[in-house]
C-alpha positions as CSV (number, residue, x, y, z in Angstrom):
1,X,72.7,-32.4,90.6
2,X,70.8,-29.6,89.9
3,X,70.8,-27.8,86.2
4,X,72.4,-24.5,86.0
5,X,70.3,-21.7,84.1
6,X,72.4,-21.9,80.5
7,X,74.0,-17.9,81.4
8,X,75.3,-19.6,84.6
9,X,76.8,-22.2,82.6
10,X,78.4,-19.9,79.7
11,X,79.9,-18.1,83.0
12,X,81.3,-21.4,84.5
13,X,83.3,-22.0,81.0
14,X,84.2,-18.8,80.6
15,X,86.2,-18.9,83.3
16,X,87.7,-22.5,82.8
17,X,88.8,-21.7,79.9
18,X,90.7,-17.9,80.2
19,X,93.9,-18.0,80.8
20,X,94.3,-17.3,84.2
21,X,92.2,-20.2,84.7
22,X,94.2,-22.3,82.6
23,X,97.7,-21.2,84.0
24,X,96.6,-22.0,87.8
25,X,95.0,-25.4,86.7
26,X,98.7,-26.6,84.9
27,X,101.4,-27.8,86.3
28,X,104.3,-25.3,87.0
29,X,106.3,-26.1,84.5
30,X,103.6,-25.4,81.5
31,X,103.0,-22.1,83.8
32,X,107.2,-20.9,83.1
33,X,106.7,-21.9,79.6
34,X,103.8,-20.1,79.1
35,X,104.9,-16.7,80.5
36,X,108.4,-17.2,78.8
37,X,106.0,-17.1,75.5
38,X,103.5,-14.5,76.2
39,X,107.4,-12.5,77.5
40,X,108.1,-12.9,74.0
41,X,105.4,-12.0,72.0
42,X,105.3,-8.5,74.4
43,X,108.8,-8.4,72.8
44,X,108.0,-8.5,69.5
45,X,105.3,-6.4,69.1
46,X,107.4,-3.7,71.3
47,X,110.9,-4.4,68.5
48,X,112.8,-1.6,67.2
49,X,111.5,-1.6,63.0
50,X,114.3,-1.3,60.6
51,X,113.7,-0.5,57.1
52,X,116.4,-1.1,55.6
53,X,116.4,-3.4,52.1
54,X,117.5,-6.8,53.5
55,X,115.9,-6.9,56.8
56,X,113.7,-10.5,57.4
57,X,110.9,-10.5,59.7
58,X,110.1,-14.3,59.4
59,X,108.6,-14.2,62.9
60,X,105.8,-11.8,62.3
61,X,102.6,-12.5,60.9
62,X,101.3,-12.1,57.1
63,X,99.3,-9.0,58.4
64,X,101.7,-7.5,60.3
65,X,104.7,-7.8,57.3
66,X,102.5,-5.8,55.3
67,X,101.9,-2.8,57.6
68,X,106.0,-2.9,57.9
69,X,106.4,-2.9,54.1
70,X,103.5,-0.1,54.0
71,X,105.5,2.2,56.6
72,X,108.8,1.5,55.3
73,X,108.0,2.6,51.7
74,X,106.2,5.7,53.0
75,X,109.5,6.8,55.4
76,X,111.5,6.2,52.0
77,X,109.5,7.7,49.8
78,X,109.1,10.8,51.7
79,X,113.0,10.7,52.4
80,X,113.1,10.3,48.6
81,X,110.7,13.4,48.0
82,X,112.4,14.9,50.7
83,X,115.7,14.7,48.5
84,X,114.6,15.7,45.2
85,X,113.1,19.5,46.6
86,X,116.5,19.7,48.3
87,X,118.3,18.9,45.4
88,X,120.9,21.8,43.6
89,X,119.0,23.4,40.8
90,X,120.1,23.4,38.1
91,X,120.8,19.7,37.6
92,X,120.1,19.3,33.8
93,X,119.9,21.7,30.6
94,X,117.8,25.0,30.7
95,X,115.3,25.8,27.4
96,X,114.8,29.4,26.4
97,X,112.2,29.2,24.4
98,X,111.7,32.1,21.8
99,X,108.6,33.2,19.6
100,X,111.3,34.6,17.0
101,X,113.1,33.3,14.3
102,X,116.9,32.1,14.8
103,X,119.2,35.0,13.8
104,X,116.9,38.2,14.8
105,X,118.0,40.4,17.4
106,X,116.0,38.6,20.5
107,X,117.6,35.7,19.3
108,X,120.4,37.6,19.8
109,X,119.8,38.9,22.9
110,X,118.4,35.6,24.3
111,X,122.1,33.4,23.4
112,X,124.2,36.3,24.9
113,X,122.4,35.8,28.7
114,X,122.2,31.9,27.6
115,X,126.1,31.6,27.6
116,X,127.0,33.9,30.6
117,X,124.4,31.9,32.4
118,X,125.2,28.2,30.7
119,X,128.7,28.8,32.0
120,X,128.0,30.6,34.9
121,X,125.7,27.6,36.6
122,X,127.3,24.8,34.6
123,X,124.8,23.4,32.6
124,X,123.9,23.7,28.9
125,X,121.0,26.6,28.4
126,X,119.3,26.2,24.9
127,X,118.0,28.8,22.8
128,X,114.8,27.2,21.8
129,X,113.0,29.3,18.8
130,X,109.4,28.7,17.9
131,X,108.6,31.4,15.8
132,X,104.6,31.6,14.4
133,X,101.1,33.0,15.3
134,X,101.9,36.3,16.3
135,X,104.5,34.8,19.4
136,X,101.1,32.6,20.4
137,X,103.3,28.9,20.0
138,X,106.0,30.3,22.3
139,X,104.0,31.4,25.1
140,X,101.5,29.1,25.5
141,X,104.2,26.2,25.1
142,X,105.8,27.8,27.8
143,X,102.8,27.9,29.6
144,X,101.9,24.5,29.6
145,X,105.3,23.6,30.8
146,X,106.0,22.1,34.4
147,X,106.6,24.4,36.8
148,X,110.5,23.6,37.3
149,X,112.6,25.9,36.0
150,X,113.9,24.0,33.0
151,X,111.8,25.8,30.4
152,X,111.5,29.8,30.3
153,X,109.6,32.1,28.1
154,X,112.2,34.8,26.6
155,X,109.6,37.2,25.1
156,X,109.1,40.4,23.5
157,X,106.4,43.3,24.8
158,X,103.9,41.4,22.0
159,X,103.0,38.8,25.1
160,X,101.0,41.8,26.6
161,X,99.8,43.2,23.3
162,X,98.2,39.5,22.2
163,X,96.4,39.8,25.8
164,X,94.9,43.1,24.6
165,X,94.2,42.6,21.0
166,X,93.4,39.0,20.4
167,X,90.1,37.4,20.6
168,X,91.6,34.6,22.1
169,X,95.1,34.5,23.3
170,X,95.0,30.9,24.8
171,X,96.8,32.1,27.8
172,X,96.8,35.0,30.7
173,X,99.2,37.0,32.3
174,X,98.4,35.2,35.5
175,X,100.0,31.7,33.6
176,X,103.6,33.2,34.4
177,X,105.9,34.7,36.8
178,X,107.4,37.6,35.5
179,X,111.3,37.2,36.5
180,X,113.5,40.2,34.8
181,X,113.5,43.1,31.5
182,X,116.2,42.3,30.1
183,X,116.7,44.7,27.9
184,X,114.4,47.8,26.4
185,X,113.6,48.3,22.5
186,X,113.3,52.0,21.7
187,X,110.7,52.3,19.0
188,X,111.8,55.5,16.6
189,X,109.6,57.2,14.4
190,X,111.7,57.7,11.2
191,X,110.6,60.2,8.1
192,X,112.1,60.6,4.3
193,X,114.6,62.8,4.9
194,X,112.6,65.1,2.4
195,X,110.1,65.6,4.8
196,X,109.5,69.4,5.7
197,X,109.3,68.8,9.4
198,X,112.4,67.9,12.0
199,X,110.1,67.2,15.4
200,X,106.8,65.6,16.0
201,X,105.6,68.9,16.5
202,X,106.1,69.7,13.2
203,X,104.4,66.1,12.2
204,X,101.3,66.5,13.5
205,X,101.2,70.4,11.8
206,X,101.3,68.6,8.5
207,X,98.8,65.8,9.4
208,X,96.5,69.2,10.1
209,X,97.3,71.0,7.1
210,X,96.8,68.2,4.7
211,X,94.8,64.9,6.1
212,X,95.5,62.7,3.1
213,X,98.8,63.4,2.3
214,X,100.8,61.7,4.9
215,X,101.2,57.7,5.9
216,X,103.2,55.4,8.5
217,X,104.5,52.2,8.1
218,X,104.8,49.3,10.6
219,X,106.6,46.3,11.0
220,X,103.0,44.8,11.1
221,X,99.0,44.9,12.3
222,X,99.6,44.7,15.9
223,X,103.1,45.7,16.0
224,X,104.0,48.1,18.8
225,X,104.9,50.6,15.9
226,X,101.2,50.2,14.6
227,X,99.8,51.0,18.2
228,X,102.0,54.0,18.9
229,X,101.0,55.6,15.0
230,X,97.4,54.8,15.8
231,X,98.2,56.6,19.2
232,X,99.5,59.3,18.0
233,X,96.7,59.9,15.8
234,X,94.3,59.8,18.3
235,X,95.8,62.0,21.0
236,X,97.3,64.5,18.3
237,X,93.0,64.7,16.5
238,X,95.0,63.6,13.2
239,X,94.3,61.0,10.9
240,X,97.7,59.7,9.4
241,X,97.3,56.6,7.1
242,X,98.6,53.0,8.1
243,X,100.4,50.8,5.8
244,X,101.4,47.3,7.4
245,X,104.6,45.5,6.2
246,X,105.7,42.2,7.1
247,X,109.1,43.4,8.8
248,X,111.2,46.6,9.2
249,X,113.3,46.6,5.9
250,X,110.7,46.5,3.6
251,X,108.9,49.6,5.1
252,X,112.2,51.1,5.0
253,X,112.4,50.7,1.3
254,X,109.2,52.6,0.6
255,X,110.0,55.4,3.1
256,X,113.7,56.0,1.4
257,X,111.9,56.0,-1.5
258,X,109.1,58.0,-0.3
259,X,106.0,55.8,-0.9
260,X,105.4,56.5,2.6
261,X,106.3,59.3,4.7
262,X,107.0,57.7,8.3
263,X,107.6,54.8,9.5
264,X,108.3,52.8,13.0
265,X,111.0,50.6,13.2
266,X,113.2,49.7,16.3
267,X,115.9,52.2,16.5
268,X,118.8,49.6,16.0
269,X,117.5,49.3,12.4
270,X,117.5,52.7,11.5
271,X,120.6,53.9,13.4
272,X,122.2,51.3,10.4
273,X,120.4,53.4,7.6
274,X,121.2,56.8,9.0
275,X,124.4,57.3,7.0
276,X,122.7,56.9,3.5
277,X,121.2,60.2,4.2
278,X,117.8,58.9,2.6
279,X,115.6,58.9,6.5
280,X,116.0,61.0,9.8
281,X,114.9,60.1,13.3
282,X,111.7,62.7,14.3
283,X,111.2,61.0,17.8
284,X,111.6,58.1,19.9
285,X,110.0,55.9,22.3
286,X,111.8,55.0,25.2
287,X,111.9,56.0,29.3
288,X,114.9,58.7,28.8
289,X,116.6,60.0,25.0
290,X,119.1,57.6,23.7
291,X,123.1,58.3,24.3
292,X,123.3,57.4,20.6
293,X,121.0,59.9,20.2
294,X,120.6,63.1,22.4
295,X,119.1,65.6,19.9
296,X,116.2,63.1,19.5
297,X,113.5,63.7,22.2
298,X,111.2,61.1,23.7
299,X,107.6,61.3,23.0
300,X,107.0,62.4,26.2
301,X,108.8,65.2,25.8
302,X,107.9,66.0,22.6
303,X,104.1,66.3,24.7
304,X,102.9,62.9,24.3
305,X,103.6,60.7,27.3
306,X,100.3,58.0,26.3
307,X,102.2,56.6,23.3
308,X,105.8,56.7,25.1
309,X,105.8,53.2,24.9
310,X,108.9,51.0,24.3
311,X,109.0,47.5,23.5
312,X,111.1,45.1,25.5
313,X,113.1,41.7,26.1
314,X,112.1,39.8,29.0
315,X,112.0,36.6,30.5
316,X,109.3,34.6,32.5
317,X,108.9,31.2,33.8
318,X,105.7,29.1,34.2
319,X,103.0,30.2,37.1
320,X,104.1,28.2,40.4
321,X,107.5,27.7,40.0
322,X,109.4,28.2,43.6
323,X,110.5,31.4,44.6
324,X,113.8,30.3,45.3
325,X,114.4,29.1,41.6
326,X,112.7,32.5,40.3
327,X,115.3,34.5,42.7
328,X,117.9,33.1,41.4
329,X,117.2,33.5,37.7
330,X,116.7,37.2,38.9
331,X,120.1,37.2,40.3
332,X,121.9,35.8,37.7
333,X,120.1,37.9,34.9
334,X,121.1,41.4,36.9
335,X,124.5,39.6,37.0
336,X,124.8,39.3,33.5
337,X,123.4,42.6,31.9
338,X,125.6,44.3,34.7
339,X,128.6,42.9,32.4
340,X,130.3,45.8,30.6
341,X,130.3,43.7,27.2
342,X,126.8,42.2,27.4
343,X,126.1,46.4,27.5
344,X,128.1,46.9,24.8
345,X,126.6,44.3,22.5
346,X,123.1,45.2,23.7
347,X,123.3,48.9,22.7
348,X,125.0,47.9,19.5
349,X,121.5,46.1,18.6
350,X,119.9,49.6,19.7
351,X,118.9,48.3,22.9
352,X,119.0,49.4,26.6
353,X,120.4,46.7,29.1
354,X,117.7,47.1,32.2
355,X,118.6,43.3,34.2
356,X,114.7,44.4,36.3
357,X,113.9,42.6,39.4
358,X,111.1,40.5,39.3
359,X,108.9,42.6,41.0
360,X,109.6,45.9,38.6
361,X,109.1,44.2,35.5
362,X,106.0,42.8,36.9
363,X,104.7,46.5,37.1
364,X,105.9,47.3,33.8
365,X,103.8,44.3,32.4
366,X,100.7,45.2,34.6
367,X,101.3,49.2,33.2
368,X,101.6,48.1,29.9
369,X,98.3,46.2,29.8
370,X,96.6,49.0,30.7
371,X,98.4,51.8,28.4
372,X,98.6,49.4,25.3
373,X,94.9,48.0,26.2
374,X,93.8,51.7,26.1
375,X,95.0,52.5,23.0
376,X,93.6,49.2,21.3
377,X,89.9,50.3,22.6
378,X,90.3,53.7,21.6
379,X,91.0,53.1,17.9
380,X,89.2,49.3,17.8
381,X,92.4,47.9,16.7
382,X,92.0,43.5,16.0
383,X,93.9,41.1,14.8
384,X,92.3,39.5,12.1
């Protein structure tokens, strides 16, 4: 017998040994049994997978189990994910978190929204106060929060006045999504009630006629009072002196006693010292005059709109948190100012209840860098 060339031989056992080859060369019976098995593995390759905990899939190989685990907790986890975005907000306690001491008026202001809202959504909302650094440990606390809802900044207008004064604020305004004004804070400019002048026109006469005989008092370097003084001075060409106190009542003391002259001070705190008789309101800073006060004009109207600059109350959550959960803090905070007793109390703290939309109050934050930053350049005010 001749010998095949050894590709003609790989050929000839190729084909004895595929399995058409080895189905015609068995009996019939083998032949059933072998298509009833190949039948059957066609079956389970093509089964219906259930993942659900329990299910035993003995019959499949150690490869193929693990592809079926693989897919199984990939479906559930992205049920599970699926779930928790879906899921009702709130679902656990809210934080306001404050850069003020407990018993001030934001702290104030902040636990009157807190229980409308706390009651409101049904869930505990916790005033949170972390006074220090010029409002720094508040804001950047906030800012380094998740992105969830469950902790908000509730701020004064000194978050945009460390973004134009400090050297390094340790956040930006792009950290936070502005969500309402809660309320404005009219800034007054009080005198001794000896004070020959009535109006800021008569003010700046004396600041003219005398340089070194008049001074203001703030509530502190920085302070929105100290910016609007320094203001004044600069669009008036006067020079009035600046004497920093740590607070409002003890640069009241020194102007009843007339150490000082003038001073800034919210007007809630000097509406309470009018009936002594000892100070008088010469102006105020705020978007329209004051029902409490309709003989005393605005700055603006007195002829200088640059330093018609109020402070405020707002809120703001972290940078990234869903629109949804930042519409309906925006909802619920209009809600709540729109009360007729959350007005009441809010004027008695000399106040204006504003409940802004998210979008307004994010153009009075982006105006205010811009007026507060100008007059911080102008007069090379720091913070030391």
């Amino acid at each position: 017998m001749p010998t095949l060339p050894n590709w003609a031989s790989k050929r000839r056992f190729a084909a004895a040994t595929s399995p058409l080859a080895t189905a015609s060369s068995s009996p019939p019976g083998d032949r059933r049994s072998r298509a009833r098995h190949s039948k059957s593995r066609a079956t389970t390759q093509h089964q219906t997978i259930n993942c659900k905990p329990g299910d035993k899939m003995t019959t499949l190989s150690l490869r193929r189990r693990a592809l079926l685990a693989t897919s199984c907790a990939l479906m559930i986890g992205g049920t599970t994910a699926a779930q928790a975005q879906t899921a009702p907000f709130p679902s656990k306690p809210i934080r306001f978190v404050i850069p003020t001491s407990p018993g001030g008026n934001l702290d104030l202001l902040a636990r009157i929204v807190a229980e409308k809202m706390g009651q409101a959504w049904g869930q505990q909302v916790i005033v949170d106060p972390k006074p220090g650094a010029n409002t720094l440990l508040a804001t950047t606390a906030v800012a380094r929060a998740p992105a969830d809802g469950y902790t908000v900044l509730f701020t004064i207008s000194g978050f945009v006045q460390n973004l134009v004064m400090h050297p390094n604020p340790q956040y930006k305004a792009g950290d936070f999504a502005p969500v309402s004004m809660v309320a404005s804070f009219p800034i007054a400019l009080a005198a001794n009630a000896s004070l020959p002048a009535n109006d800021l026109a008569g003010v700046v006469k004396l600041a003219k006629a005398d340089p070194d005989k008049l001074s203001f008092g703030s509530y502190g370097t920085g302070s929105g009072g100290h910016l609007i003084g320094e203001g004044l001075n600069k669009a008036a060409g006067i020079q009035i002196k600046h004497v920093a106190y740590k607070g409002e009542a003890p640069s009241f003391t020194d102007l009843a006693s007339g150490e000082i002259q003038l001073a800034y001070g919210s007007v809630g705190f000097y509406a309470r010292q009018l009936s002594a008789g000892k100070v008088k309101l010469i102006g105020v800073a705020s978007p329209q005059r004051l029902k409490e006060f309709p003989n005393v004009p605005t700055f603006a109207e007195a002829g200088y709109p640059d330093i018609n600059l109020p402070g405020w109350g707002g809120v703001f959550l972290p940078a990234g948190t869903p629109a949804p959960i930042v519409d309906k803090y925006v909802q619920e905070i209009a809600r709540i100012v729109a009360m007729p007793e959350v007005q009441a109390k809010i004027r008695d703290m000399g106040f204006v209840p504003m409940g802004s939309s998210n979008t307004e109050f994010a153009q009075t934050v982006a105006s205010d860098l811009q007026r507060w930053g100008k007059i911080v350049r102008e007069n090379n005010i720091k913070l030391e």
